[in-house]
N, C-alpha and C positions, 0 to 999 in steps of 0.2 A: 504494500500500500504506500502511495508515496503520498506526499504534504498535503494536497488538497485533499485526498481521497480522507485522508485521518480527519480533518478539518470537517467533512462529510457528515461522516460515519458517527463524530462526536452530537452536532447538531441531529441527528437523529434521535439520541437519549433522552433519555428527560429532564429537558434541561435546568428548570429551573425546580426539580422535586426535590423530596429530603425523606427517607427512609428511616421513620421512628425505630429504626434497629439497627445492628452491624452486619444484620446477616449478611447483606449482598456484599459489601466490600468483603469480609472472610470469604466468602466461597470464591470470589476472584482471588484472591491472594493467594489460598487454598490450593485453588488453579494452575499458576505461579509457582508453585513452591516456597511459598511462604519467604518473598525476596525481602519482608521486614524484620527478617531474625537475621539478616547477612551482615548487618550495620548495627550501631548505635542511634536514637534518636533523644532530638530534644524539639519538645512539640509546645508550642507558642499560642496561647489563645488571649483574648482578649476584646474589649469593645473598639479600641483605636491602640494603635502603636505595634500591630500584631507583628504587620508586615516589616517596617524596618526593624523589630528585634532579631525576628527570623533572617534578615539579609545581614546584622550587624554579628550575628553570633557565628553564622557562616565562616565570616571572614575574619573574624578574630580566633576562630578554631584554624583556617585557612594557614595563618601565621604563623602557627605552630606549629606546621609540618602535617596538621591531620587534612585527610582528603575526604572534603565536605562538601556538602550540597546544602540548595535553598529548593523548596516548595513555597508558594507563593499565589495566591489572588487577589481579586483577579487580573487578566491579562489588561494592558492599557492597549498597545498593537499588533501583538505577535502572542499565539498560545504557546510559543516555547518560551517566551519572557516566566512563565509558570513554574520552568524545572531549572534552575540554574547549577551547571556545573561548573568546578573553579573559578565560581566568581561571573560567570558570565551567562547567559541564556543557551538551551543547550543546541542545536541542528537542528533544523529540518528535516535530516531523514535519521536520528538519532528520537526525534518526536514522533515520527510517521512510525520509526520500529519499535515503539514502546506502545502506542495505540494499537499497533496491529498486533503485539502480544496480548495486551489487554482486554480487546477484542476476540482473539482465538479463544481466551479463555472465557469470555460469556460464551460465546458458542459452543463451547463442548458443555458448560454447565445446563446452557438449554435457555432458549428465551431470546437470545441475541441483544443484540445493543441495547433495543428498547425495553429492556427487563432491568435496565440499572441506571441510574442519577448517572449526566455526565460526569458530577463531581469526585462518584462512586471509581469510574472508569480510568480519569482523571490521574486519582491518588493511586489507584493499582497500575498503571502504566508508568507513574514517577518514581513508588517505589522498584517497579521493575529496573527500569533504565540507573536506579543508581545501585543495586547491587551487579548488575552488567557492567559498569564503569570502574568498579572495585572503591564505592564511598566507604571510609572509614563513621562518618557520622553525619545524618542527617539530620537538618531542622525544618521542620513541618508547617505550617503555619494553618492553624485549621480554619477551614471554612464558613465556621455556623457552630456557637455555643461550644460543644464540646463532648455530653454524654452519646449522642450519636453520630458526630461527624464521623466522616468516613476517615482520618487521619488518626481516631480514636481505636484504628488497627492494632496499631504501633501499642507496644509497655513500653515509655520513654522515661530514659533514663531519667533526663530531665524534661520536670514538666513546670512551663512559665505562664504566668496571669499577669497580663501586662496592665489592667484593669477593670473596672466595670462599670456599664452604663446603658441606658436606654436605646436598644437596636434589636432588630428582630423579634419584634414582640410577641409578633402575629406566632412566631413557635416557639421563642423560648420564656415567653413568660411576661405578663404587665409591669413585672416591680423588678428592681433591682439585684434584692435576696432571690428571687426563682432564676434570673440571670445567673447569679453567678453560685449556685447551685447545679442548673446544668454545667458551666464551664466547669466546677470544681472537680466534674468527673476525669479529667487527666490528669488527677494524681492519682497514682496506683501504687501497689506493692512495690518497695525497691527504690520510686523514683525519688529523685533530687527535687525540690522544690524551689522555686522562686515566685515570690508575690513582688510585682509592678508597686510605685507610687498607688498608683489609682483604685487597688485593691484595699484601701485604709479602711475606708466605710462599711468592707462586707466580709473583712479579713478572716472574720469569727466562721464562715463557711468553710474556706480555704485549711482554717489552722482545725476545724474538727476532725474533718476527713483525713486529714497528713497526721494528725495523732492516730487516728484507726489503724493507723498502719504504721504507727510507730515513728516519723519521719519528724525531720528537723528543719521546718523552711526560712531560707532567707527571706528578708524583706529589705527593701528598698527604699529611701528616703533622701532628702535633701535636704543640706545642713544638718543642724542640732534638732531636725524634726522627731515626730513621734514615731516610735517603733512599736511591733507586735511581739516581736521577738526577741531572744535576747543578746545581750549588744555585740557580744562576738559572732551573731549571725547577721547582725544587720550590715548594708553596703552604703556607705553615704558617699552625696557625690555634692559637689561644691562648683558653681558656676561663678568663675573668675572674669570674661569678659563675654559679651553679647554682641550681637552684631549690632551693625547700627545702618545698615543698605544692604542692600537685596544683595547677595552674595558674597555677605561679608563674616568672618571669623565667630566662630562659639569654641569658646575652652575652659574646659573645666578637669576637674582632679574628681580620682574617683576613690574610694578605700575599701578594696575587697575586703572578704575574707582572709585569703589569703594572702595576698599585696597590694601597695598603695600604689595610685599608676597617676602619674602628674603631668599638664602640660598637654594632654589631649585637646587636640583644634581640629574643627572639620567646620566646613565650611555652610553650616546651615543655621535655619533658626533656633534659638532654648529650647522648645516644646521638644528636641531632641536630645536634650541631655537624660533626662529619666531613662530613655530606651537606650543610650550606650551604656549606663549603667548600670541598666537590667541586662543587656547582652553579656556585658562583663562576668556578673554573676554569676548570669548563664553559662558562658568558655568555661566558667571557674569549674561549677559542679562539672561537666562533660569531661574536665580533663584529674577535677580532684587535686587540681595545684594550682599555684599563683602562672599567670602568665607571664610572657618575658614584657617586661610597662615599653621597653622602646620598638618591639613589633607591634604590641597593641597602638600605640602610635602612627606605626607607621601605618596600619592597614586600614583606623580607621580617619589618617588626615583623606586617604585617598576614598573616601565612601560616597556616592551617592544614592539618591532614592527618587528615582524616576515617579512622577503624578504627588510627592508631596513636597511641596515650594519648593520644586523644581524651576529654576531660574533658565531659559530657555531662547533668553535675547536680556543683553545690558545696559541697552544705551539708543533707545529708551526702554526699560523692563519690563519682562515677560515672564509671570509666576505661573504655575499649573499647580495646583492641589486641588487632591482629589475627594475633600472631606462633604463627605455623604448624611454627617444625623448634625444633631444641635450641638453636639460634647467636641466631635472634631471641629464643626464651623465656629466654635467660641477658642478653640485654642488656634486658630487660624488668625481670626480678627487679633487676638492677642498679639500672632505674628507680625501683621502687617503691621501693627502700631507699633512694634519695637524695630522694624526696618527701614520704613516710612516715619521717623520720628516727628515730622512738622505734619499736625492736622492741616492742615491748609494745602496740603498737596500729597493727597492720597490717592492711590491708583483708579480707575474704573474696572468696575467688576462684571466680568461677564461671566451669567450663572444661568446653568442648565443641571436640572433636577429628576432623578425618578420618578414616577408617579406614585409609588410605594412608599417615598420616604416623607419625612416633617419636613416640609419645606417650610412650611412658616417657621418652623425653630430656626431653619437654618438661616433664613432670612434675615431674623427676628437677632440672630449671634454676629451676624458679618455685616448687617447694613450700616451701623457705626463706625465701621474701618475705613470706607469704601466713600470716594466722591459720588459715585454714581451705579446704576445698574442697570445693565441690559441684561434682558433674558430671552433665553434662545434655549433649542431641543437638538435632537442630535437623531438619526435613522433607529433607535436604537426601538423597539417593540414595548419598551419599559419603559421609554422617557415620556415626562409630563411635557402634555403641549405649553408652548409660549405664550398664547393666550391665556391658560389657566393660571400659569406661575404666576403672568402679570397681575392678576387679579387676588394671588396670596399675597405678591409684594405689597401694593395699593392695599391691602388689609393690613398688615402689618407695620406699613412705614407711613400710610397715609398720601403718599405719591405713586403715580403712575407712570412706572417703567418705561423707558424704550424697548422696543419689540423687534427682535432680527432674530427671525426663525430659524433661517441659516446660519449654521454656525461659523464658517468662513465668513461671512459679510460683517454679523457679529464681532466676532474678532476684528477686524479690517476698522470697524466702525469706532471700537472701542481707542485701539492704537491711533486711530487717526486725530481724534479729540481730545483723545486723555493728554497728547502732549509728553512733554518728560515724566510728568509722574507716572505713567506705564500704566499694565495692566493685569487684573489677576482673572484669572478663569478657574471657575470650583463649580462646588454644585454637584458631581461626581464623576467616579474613575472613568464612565461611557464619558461623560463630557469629556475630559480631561483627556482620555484617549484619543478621542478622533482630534483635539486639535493637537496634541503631539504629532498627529503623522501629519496634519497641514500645516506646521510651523516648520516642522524639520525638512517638508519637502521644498520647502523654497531656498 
């Protein structure tokens, strides 16, 4: 099966279902050979931050000579951006021969594609492809809550909650505590724990179930702040400088467990400091020892994180974040205001929305930041129309939006008025995607 056919064959599944169990991903794996006992894993859940802990632990594992892999959702332009091997997205026909294993084995189980969640298909084609590549450890990044994602394959060594907040309601729960009750389910027998900042409020879930099973979780914190746990498992990390324009320096010192790592600069907004410091802890447990602090350095000055304030033209400014509820678009506005530091010239915001998600929240978090707002949709079968949005804006803000349905014009429109103060586009990862591939094609 080569690129498109897999590309096919996946859109055939069910794409957007969830399987109240693990059956189907076991029996593919099953299928397989069971390619998640070949490796180690360290499985990353949470409401926001999921994604870059799972690409930062990757590559802090990376440094140390272990050979890692990233899983990832979802894709912004390419479904191989989903399986990253050494740091990178993996082939073409390295994607096409991991579907098409994955595939053979729905088929001998019976049923064929359409008998499993792409998601399902997805995770047993990634796990395939990295025990064929010879991964020493994977990190997972689950898709949805936790007690049945299909990543919930995996007994991972280590298991991260990077935190918790209102998303997915509609299955995993209206309140907070049923949230992160489903997530708490990836800790298991055995694993290493890690609790996110953002786990504060609900930690008492977290730290029951990691007693069940006897476990001693780190937690994560900023400054002299408050801990769950006790102080030789806690990680603080201390934010020395912030940036202060779109592309400019964050560094901070972080103090594992087991080493204190000083002088780490990557070039993004704060809201990223917490997740290199839950990665850290992450490396920590995966390897059971302090890392070397000048490869950690080095691997993560070189990090980036494609669709979250991704800086994608300088001069004049081009953000893409891809924050999709009220909890990511309030720590975005946050952004903007610490990079944009003069209210008086703040970016224009071009925001395209799922019809699934809180757009008035999200609205309701970023129109503070933000000079102005166009809204606009994207081909996507899920996105809310621009007319509607406009109509949550004007509910929310009181003003009625500009309207450029297309998103290229959109864009175009924004850049062209906003001037130097630039522009940001959010609303979510479809949004964020298709203009990634229209910014970079020019």
């Amino acid at each position: 099966m080569d690129f498109p056919g897999s590309i096919a064959a996946l859109e055939g599944a069910l794409t957007f279902g969830i399987n109240p169990s693990l059956d189907g991903i076991r029996a593919l794996t099953d299928a397989l050979g069971r390619p998640q006992d070949a490796f180690a894993s360290v499985q990353v859940t949470g409401t926001n931050g999921k994604s870059s802990v799972t690409r930062l632990t990757a590559a802090l594992l990376a440094a140390e000579g272990v050979t890692s892999a990233a899983y990832t959702s979802p894709h912004l332009e390419s479904y191989t951006e989903r399986i990253e091997l050494g740091g990178a997205p993996c082939s073409e026909a390295d994607f096409a021969l991991a579907v098409s294993a994955a595939l053979d084995a729905a088929s001998r189980i019976g049923g064929g594609a359409d008998a499993f969640t792409e998601f399902e298909l997805l995770t047993a084609a990634a796990l395939w492809l990295m025990r064929e590549r010879g991964v020493d450890v994977a990190c997972l990044e689950v898709g949805m809550g936790g007690r049945w994602d299909a990543t919930s394959v995996v007994d991972p060594a280590v298991a991260v909650i990077t935190g918790v907040g209102l998303d997915h309601t509609e299955r995993l729960g209206s309140t907070v505590d049923a949230i992160a009750h489903d997530k708490a389910h990836i800790i298991k027998p055995g694993s290493s724990v890690v609790l996110g900042p953002g786990t504060l409020g609900v930690a008492a879930h977290f730290l029951e179930r990691a007693d069940g099973f006897d476990l001693h979780p780190r937690f994560v914190t900023e400054g002299d702040g408050e801990t769950v746990v006790a102080e030789e498992l806690t990680v603080r990390y201390v934010v020395s400088e912030r940036p202060s324009a779109p592309g400019g320096a964050l560094k901070l010192d972080v103090r594992g467990v087991h080493a204190a790592y000083g002088g780490i600069s990557l070039r993004v907004p704060s809201f990223q400091a917490p997740n290199v410091a839950t990665a850290i802890a992450a490396a920590e447990c995966a390897l059971g020892r302090a890392l070397g602090p000048a490869r950690a350095r080095h691997a993560l000055a070189g990090m980036a994180f494609p669709g979250r304030f991704e800086l994608v033209a300088a001069d004049p400014p081009v953000v893409l974040d891809g924050a999709h509820n009220p909890q990511a678009a309030a720590v975005l506005a946050a952004s903007v205001a610490e990079v944009w530091p003069d209210g008086r010239r703040r970016p224009w915001c071009v925001l395209g929305v799922l019809a699934d998600k809180d757009a008035a929240g999200i609205v309701a978090a970023i129109d503070p930041a933000v000079d102005r707002i166009v809204v606009t949709e994207t081909d996507s079968p899920r996105a809310r129309g621009a007319g509607d949005l406009a109509a949550v804006v004007e509910g929310v803000t009181g003003a009625w939006p500009e309207i450029r349905p297309d998103l290229a014009d959109a864009i175009a429109h924004a850049r062209e008025h906003a001037g130097a103060a630039g522009v940001l586009v959010t609303g979510s990862l479809y949004t964020v995607g298709r203009a990634r591939a229209l910014l970079r094609s020019r």
